[in-house]
C-alpha positions, 0 to 999 in steps of 0.5 A: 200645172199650166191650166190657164196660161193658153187661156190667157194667151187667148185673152190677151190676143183677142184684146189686141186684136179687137183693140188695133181693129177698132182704132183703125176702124174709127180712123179717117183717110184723111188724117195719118194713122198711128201705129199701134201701142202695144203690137199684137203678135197677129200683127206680125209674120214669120216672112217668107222667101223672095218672089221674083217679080210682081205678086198678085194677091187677092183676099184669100191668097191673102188669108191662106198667106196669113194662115201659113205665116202669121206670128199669133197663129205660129205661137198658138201651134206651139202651144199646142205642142207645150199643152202635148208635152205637159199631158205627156208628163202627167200620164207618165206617173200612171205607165210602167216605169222600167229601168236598168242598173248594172253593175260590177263592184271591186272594193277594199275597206280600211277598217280604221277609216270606218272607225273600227280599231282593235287590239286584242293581245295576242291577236293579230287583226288586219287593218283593211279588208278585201279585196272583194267584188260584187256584181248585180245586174237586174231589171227593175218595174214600178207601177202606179195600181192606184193614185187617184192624184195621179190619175185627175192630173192626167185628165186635167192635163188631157183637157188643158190639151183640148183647150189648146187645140180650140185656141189654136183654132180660134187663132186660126179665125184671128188671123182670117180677122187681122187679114181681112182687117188689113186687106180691106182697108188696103183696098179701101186706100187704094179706092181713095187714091182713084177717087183723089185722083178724079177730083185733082182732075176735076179740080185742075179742069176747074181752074183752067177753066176759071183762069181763061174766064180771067183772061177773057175778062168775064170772071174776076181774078179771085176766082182763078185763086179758089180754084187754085186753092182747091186743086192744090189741097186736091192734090195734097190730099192725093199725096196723102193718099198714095202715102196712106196705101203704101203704109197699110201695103206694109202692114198687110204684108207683115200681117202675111208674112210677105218677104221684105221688100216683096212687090205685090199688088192687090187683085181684089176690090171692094164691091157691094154683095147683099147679104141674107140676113139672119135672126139674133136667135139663130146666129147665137145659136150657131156661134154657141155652137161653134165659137172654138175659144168658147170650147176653149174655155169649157175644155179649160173649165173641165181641167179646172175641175180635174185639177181640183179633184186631183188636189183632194185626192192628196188625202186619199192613199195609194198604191204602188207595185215595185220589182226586179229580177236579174243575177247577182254574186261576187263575179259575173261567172259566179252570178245567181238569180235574184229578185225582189217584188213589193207592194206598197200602200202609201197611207198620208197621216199629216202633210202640214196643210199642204193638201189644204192649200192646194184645194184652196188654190184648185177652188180659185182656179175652179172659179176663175175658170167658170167666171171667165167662161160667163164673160166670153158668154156675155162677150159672144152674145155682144160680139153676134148683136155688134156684128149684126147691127154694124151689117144692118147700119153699114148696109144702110149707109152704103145705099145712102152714099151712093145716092148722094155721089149720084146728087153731088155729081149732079150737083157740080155739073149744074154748078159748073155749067152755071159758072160757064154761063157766068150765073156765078162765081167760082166758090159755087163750083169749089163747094159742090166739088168738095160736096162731091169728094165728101160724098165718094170718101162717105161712100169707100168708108160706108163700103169698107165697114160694110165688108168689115162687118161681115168678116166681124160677123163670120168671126163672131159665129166662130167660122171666119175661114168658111165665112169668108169664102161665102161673104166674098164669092167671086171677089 
């Protein structure tokens, strides 16, 4: 009985996943990313064939991409699969068994081999005897008629079945999760290398600028320095970049299954699109409702139970039927009809407590079961009010951010307009402009987690795949 092997699969999947999600959520563009600890396996890929030239890939190719090849998605359908077969075998001990035997037998026996040997006088006895043959050729049924065991087995089989089927659509919403994951951050990489390059730009116009002022003689030498400085720690961070999005184009075709080595290029961007807001009470509601690992775990609750029953009914007797019809004789020519029929009522009397420690191990599973179904209760209820409140905040910030670009620009061209007028010195312009370059990363990273929460959130409400194409129209 494997009744809670697909359920810790589940576990032990969202756990990597949430757990990868969350460190790279936190991460700056700033700093290197380090790879994942312990990789999950719907951060891998079954790849696909090569593709000449240049793949366009936007955010649902991406995730049809995913749903075609991702390893966590592959192994759950084959799971699936594992979960048919145990049914399968459980439900055979209800269906007719037939089979067929026959058989033609030549024999001759010696007696003293066997242990007879007589000596009587005057009596001549043989020491073998045969040749002789038989022959037997018969068709023969077994059927269960009543095994109350047999039959909760089943049932408890048919819904660990269900559970693997709900996890397998809760799968499917991981690998929507994982994509969208990758693919957001890819995008809001490739934002960043935009936004390093407009500031190496404005930083290499800077010190052109400062450097003729020198030149002139109306600005002091230092100031040629510091916007050295400040370009070349521009164009570090470019290099840092570019590096960044390459990696993250990497994890993004892994998480697809993209061919090794597939050139491609990401079609979509990261615009800003409202959201309808809805009440904590309706989204639980609906992810109660539709939240395929929280079937899941019903379905596996309900296997639990069977399986339970299953294990009391080893105190219950049973009834079985057995026959078989066919010819037998001492020669196939000589055959006669032959057949047996039996009932038979298997009554336990003493099994030396094996019953007994099977329905104390059914109650344990029973309750891990039930236990494990209130925690994904209260984890669904804090994954819809995270998601939520993450959606609310990161809405908030986006609309800040893009108030201080507007504020910091503005800043720097007063800055450098000072500067050109020889008001000030050089350090003015330089903090306005990492001012600037603050104000856009705030902005990508406001933007990212802003989609982010809405793939966390349709992901929360158990429609991922739907949520996606509603969340990101037009995208």
């Amino acid at each position: 009985m494997r009744l809670n092997y697909g359920a810790c699969r589940r576990l032990r999947t969202v756990l990597a996943v949430v757990c990868g999600a969350t460190a790279l959520f936190a991460q700056s563009a700033s700093v290197p990313r380090a790879p994942t600890q312990v990789p999950s396996p719907f951060e891998g890929s079954v790849p696909a064939s090569p593709v000449p030239g240049t793949l366009s890939i936007s955010l649902q190719d991406a995730i049809n991409r995913g749903l075609r090849q991702n390893l966590g998605l592959l192994l759950s359908s084959e799971d699936v699969g594992s979960s048919r077969g145990e049914r399968w075998i459980q439900l055979s001990d209800l269906l007719p068994h037939a089979s067929a035997a026959p058989y033609v037998d030549a024999s001759k026996t010696n007696l003293k081999e066997v242990g007879f040997s007589f000596n009587f006088p005057g009596v001549n006895l043989p020491s073998a005897v045969g040749p002789f043959s038989y022959f037997d050729a018969r068709v023969a049924v077994s059927q269960s008629l009543f095994d109350w065991k047999a039959i909760n087995e089943a049932r408890s089989a048919s819904q660990s079945l269900r559970s693997a089927e709900y996890t397998y659509r809760d799968a499917r919403d991981l690998v929507v999760l994982a994509v969208g994951f990758t693919y957001l951050q890819a995008i809001a990489d490739e934002a960043r290398i935009d936004t390093a390059d407009a500031q190496v730009k404005t930083a290499q116009a800077l010190h052109d600028q400062a450097s003729d002022q020198v030149k002139a003689g109306v600005s002091a030498a230092i100031d040629a320095v510091r916007t050295k400085v400040e370009l070349q720690t521009r164009e570090q961070q470019l290099i840092q970049a570019r590096n960044d999005f390459a990696i993250q184009k990497l994890k993004l075709a892994r998480v697809i299954g993209l061919a090794p080595g597939q050139e491609f290029t990401l079609t979509d961007k990261s615009p800003y699109q409202p959201f309808e807001a809805m009440s904590v009470d309706e989204a639980l509601n609906r992810a109660y409702a539709s939240r395929p690992d929280y079937e899941a775990a019903l379905a596996a609750v309900r296997a639990a139970e069977f399986s339970r029953k299953a294990a009391v009914a080893g105190y219950f007797p049973s009834l079985s039927f057995n026959g078989d019809y066919g010819a037998g004789g001492a020669h196939p020519s000589t055959a006669t009809e032959v057949f047996d029929v039996r009932g038979t009522l298997n009554i336990p009397l003493f099994q030396g407590g094996k019953v007994h420690g099977e329905v104390l191990q059914a109650d344990a599973r029973a309750r891990q079961s039930r236990e494990r179904l209130e925690n994904l209760r209260g984890q669904i209820d804090s994954d819809v009010r995270t998601a939520l409140l993450n959606l609310q905040s990161s809405a908030e910030q986006v609309a800040v951010a893009r108030s201080n670009i507007d504020l910091a620009e503005e800043t720097l061209a007063q800055s450098r307009d000072r500067f050109n007028a020889g008001v000030t010195d050089a350090v003015e312009v330089v903090q306005s402009q990492e001012l600037t370059a603050s104000a856009h990363e705030r902005y990508i990273s406001s933007l990212y987690n802003y989609n982010y929460a809405k793939i966390s959130l349709a992901r929360a409400l158990g429609t991922a795949e739907e949520g996606v194409k509603q969340y990101f129209k037009g995208n």
